[in-house]
C-alpha positions as CSV (number, residue, x, y, z in Angstrom):
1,X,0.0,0.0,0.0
2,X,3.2,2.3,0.9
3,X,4.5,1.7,-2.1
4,X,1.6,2.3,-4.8
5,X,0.6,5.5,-2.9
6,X,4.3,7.2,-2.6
7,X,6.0,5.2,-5.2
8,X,8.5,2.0,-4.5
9,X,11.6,4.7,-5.5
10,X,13.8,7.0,-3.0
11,X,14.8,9.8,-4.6
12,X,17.7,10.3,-1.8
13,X,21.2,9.4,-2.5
14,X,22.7,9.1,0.9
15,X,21.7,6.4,3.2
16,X,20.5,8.5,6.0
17,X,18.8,10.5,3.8
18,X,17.2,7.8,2.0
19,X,16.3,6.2,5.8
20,X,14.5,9.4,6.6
21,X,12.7,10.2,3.0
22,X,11.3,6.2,4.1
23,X,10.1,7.4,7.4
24,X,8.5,11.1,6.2
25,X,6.7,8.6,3.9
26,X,5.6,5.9,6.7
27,X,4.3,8.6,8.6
28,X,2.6,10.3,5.6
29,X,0.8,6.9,5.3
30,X,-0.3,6.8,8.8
31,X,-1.6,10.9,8.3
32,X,-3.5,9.5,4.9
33,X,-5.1,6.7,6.8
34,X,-6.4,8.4,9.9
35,X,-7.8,11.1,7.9
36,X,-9.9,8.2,6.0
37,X,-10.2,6.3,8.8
38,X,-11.9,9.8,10.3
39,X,-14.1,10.6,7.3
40,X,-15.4,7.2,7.7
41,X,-16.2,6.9,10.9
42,X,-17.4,10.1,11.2
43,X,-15.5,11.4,14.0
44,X,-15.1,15.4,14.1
45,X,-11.7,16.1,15.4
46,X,-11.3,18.4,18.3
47,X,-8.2,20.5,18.3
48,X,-8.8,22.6,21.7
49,X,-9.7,25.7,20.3
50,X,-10.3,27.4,23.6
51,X,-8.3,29.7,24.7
52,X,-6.8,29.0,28.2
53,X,-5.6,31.8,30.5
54,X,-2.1,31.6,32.1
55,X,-1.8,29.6,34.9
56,X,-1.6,31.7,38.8
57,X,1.6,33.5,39.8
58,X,2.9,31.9,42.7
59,X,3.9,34.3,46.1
60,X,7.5,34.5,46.7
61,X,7.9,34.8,50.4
């Protein structure tokens, strides 16, 4: 599935470069899949959106 979705070719020449290009595209997979797996399901994602106010300032005695 990895490979017919991001191609079965590195484009890196370098061997750490090529072991990273492999992982950006694992986890490019695992993005591509949640977001079906989401649409799916029909889950609406919550990102927090509220605002939070700073926590107390603690006294210094």
């Amino acid at each position: 599935m990895l490979k017919t979705k991001f191609g079965d070719k590195l484009k890196s020449k370098n061997f750490i470069a090529q072991k990273n290009e492999l992982l950006c595209k694992a986890i490019a997979h695992n993005i591509v899949v949640l977001i079906h797996e989401m649409h799916e399901l029909g889950i609406e994602p919550d990102f927090c959106t509220q605002t939070f106010s700073p926590a107390p300032k603690v006294k210094e005695n």
